[in-house]
C-alpha positions as CSV (number, residue, x, y, z in Angstrom):
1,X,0.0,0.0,0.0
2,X,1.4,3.0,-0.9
3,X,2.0,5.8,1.9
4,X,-0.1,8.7,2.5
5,X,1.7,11.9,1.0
6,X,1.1,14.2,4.4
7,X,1.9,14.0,8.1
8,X,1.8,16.2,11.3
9,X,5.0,17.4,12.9
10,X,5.5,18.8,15.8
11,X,7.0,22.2,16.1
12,X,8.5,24.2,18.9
13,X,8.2,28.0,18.9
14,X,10.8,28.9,22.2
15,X,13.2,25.4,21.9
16,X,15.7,27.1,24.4
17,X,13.3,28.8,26.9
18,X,12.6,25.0,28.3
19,X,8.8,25.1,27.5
20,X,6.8,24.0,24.5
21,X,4.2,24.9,22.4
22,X,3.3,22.2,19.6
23,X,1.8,23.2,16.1
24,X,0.0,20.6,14.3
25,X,1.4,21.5,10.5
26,X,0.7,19.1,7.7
27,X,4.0,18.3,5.5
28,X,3.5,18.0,2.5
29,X,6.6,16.7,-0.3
30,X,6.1,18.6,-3.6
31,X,7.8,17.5,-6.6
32,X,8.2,21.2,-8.1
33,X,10.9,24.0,-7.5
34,X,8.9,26.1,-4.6
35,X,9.0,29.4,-4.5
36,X,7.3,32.1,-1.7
37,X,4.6,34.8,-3.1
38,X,3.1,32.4,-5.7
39,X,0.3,30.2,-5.6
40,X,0.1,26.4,-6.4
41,X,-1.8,23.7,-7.1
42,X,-1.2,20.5,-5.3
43,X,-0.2,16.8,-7.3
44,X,-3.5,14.5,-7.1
45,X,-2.6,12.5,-4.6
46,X,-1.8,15.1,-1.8
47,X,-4.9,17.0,-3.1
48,X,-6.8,14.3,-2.2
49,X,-5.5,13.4,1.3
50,X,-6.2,17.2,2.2
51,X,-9.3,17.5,1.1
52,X,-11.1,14.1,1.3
53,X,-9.1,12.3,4.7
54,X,-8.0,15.6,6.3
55,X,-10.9,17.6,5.3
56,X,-8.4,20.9,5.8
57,X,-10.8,24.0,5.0
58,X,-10.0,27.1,3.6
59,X,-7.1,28.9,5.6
60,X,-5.9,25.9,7.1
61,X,-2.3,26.3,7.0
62,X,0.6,23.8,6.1
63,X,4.4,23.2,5.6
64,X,5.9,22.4,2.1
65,X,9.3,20.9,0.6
66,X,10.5,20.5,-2.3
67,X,13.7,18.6,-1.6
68,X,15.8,21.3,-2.3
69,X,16.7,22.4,1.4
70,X,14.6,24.9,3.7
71,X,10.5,24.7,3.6
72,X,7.7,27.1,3.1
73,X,4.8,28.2,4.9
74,X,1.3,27.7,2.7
75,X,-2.4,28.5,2.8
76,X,-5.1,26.6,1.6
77,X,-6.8,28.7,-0.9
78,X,-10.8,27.9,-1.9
79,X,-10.8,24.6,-4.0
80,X,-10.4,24.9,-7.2
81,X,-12.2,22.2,-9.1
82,X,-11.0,18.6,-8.2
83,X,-7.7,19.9,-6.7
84,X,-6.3,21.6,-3.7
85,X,-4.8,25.4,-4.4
86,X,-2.6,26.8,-1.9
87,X,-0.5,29.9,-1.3
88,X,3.2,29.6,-1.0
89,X,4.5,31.9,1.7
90,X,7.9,32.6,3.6
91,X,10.9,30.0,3.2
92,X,12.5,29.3,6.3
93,X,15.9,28.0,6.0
94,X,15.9,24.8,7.9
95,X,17.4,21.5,7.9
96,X,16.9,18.4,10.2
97,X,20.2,16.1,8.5
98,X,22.4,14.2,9.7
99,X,26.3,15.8,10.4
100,X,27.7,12.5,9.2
101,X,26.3,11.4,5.7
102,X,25.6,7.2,6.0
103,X,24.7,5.6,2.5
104,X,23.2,2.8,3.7
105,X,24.1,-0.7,1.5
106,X,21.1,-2.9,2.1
107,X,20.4,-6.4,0.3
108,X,17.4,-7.0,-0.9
109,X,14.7,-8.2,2.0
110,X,11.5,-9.9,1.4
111,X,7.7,-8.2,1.4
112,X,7.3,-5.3,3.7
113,X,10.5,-5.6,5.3
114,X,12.5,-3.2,3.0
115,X,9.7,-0.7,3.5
116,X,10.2,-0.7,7.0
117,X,14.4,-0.6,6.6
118,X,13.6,2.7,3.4
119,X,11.3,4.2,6.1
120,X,12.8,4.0,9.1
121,X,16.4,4.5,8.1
122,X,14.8,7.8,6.5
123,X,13.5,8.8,9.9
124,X,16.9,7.9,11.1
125,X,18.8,10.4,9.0
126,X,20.6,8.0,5.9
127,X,21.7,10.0,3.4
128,X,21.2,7.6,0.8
129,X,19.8,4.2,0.8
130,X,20.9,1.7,-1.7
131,X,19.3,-1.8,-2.3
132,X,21.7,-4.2,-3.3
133,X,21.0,-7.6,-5.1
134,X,23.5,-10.1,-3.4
135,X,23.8,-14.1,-3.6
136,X,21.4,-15.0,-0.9
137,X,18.9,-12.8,-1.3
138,X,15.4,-14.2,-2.0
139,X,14.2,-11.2,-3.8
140,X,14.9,-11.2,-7.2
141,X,14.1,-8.3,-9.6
142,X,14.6,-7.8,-13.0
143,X,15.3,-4.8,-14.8
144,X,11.4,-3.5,-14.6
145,X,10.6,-4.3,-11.1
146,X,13.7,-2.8,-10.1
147,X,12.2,0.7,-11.3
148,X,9.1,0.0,-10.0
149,X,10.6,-0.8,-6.5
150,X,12.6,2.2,-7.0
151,X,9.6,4.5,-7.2
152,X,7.6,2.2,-4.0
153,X,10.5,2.9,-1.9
154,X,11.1,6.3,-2.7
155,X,7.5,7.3,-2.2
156,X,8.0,5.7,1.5
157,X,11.2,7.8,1.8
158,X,9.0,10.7,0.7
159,X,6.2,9.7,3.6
160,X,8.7,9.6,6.2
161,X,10.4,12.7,5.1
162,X,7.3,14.3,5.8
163,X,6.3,12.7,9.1
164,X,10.1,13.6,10.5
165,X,10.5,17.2,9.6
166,X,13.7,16.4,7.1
167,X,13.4,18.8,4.3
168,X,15.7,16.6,2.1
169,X,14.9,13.1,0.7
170,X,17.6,10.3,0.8
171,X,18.7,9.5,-2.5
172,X,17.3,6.1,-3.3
173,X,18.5,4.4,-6.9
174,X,17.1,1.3,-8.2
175,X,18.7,-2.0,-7.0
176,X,22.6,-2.3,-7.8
177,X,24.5,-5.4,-7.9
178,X,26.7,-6.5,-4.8
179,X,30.2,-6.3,-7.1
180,X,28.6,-1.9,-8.4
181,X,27.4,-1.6,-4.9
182,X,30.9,-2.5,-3.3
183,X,33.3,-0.1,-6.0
184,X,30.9,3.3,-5.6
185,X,31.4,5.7,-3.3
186,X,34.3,8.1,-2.6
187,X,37.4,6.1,-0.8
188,X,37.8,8.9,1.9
189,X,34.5,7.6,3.3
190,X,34.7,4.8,5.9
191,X,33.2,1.7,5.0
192,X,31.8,-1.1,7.2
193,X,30.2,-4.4,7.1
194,X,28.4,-6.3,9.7
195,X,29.3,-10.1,10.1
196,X,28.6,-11.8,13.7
197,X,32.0,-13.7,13.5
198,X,33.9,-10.9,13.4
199,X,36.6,-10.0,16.2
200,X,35.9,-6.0,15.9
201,X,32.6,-4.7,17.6
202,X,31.0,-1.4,15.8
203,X,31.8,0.3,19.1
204,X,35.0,-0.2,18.1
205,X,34.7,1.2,15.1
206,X,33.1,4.2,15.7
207,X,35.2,4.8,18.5
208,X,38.2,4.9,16.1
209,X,36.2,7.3,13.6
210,X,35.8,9.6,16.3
211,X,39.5,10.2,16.7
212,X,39.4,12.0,13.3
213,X,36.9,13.7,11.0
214,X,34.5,11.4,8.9
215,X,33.6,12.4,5.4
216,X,30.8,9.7,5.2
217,X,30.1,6.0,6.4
218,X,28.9,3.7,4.0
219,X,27.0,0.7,6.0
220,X,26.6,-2.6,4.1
221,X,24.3,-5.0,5.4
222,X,23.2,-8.6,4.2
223,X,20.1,-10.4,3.7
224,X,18.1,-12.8,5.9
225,X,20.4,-15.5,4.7
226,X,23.6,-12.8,5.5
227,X,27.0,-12.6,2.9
228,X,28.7,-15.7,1.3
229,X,32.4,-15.8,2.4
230,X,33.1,-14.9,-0.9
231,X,31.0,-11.1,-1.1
232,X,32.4,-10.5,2.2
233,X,35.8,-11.3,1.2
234,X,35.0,-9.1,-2.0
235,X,34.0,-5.7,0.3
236,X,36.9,-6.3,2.1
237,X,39.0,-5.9,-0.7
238,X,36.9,-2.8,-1.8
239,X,37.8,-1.1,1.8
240,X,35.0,-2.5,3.9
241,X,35.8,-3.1,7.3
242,X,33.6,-6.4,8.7
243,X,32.6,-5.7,12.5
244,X,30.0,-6.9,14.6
245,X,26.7,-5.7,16.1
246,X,26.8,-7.4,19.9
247,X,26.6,-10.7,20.7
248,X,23.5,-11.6,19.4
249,X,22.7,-11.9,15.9
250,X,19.8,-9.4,14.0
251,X,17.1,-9.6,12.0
252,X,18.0,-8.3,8.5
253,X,15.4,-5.5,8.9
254,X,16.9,-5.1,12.1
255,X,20.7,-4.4,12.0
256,X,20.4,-1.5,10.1
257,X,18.6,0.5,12.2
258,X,20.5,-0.3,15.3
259,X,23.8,0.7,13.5
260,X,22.0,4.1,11.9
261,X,20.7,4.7,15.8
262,X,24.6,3.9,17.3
263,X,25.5,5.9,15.0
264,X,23.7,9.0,15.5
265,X,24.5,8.9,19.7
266,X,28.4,8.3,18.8
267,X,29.0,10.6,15.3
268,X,25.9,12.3,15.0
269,X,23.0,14.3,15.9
270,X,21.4,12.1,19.1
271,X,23.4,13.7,21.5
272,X,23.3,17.6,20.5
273,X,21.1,20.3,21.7
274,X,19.3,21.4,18.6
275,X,18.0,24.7,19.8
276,X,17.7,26.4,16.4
277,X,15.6,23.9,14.0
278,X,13.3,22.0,16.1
């Protein structure tokens, strides 16, 4: 089932004065360059949500992206035929991303598993989420259904984009192969791969990336089955350094997101004060 296209967030108008106030904005992801003073009218299916689950009236007000940094305030103008017209107001220039930029490398998992891996590795700041086809995985897509997958997982990146606040979507290609997957990237990132025999925790890891700045972190993880011998030895010629995630071994859907949330406490945003954007 496809996502719905708008979300509340919660917003805080004095985030150093130690009090709250929440506003209930809807988010809404549009697909066009935004720009403030204009007037728009929204894609079918956000349109729809507004007006026919929502049921947002007239002067209702709402939050817009375009993917492009920062987001705008709107109005709801007075519908307009079938669709929903609104009123682009100020851009304000904020940003919810992640100081470390993780791609994360993730085989292919079955059903609604990768859904939940796109969305909630969106929520957990991945710059970039990459499926990869690798030996064991029992998802197999041809050329077509890779693009089709492509455009599934990227409207789930665009859902969660707008339930989170980020104003920026992951990038999100169609499925590589293991061999592409392991040669992109830029060689000053760090690269790691999870494997529960290894002798290195990814506490030790991090702990070494913390002694110097990171560029990026490239995080590959396998499938339910995990890596033959043979892709692992293959990322470890292409830089990747294997580690483990505790003593206990993870679902598939699992590991990612309890690296991307390690992560964030030891490189990147869980442990700062964010006073000025949320």
């Amino acid at each position: 089932m496809m996502p719905k296209c708008a979300h509340e967030h919660s917003r805080t108008s004095h985030p150093c004065s130690g009090t709250r106030r929440v506003m209930r904005l809807t988010r809404c992801f549009v697909d066009v360059p935004l720009a403030g003073a204009a007037t728009l009218e929204l894609p079918a299916g956000p349109s729809a949500h507004i007006a026919k689950v929502l049921r947002l009236r007239p002067g209702a007000a709402l939050t817009l992206f375009d993917g492009r940094g920062g987001e705008y305030e709107a109005q709801i103008l007075a519908p307009d035929g079938g669709g929903v017209r609104v009123r682009v107001g100020a851009h304000h220039a904020l940003e919810r991303e992640a100081p470390v930029a993780v791609t994360l490398l993730q085989c292919l998992a079955r059903g609604e598993r990768m859904d939940w891996i796109v969305q909630k590795a969106t929520e957990l700041g991945a710059a970039a989420i990459v499926p990869v086809a690798s030996e064991r995985c029992v998802v197999r897509l041809d050329e077509a259904g890779a693009q089709r997958r492509a455009l599934h997982w990227q409207a789930v990146a665009v859902a969660a984009c707008e339930q989170c606040g980020r104003n920026r979507l992951p990038q999100l290609p169609p499925a590589l192969s293991f061999e592409r997957a392991c040669v992109l990237g830029s060689q000053a990132e760090a690269r790691l791969l999870f494997e529960p025999a290894a002798s290195a925790t990814l506490w030790d890891a991090l702990t070494a990336l913390r002694a110097g700045p990171v560029s990026g972190l490239r995080l590959l993880i396998g499938p339910e089955g995990g890596l033959s011998e043979e892709e692992v030895a293959m990322a470890e010629r292409h830089g990747f350094r294997a580690c483990r995630l505790g003593p206990r071994i993870l679902r598939a859907e699992t590991a990612p997101l309890a690296a991307l949330a390690a992560i964030q406490t030891l490189l990147g945003d869980f442990g700062e004060r964010d006073c000025a954007t949320n």
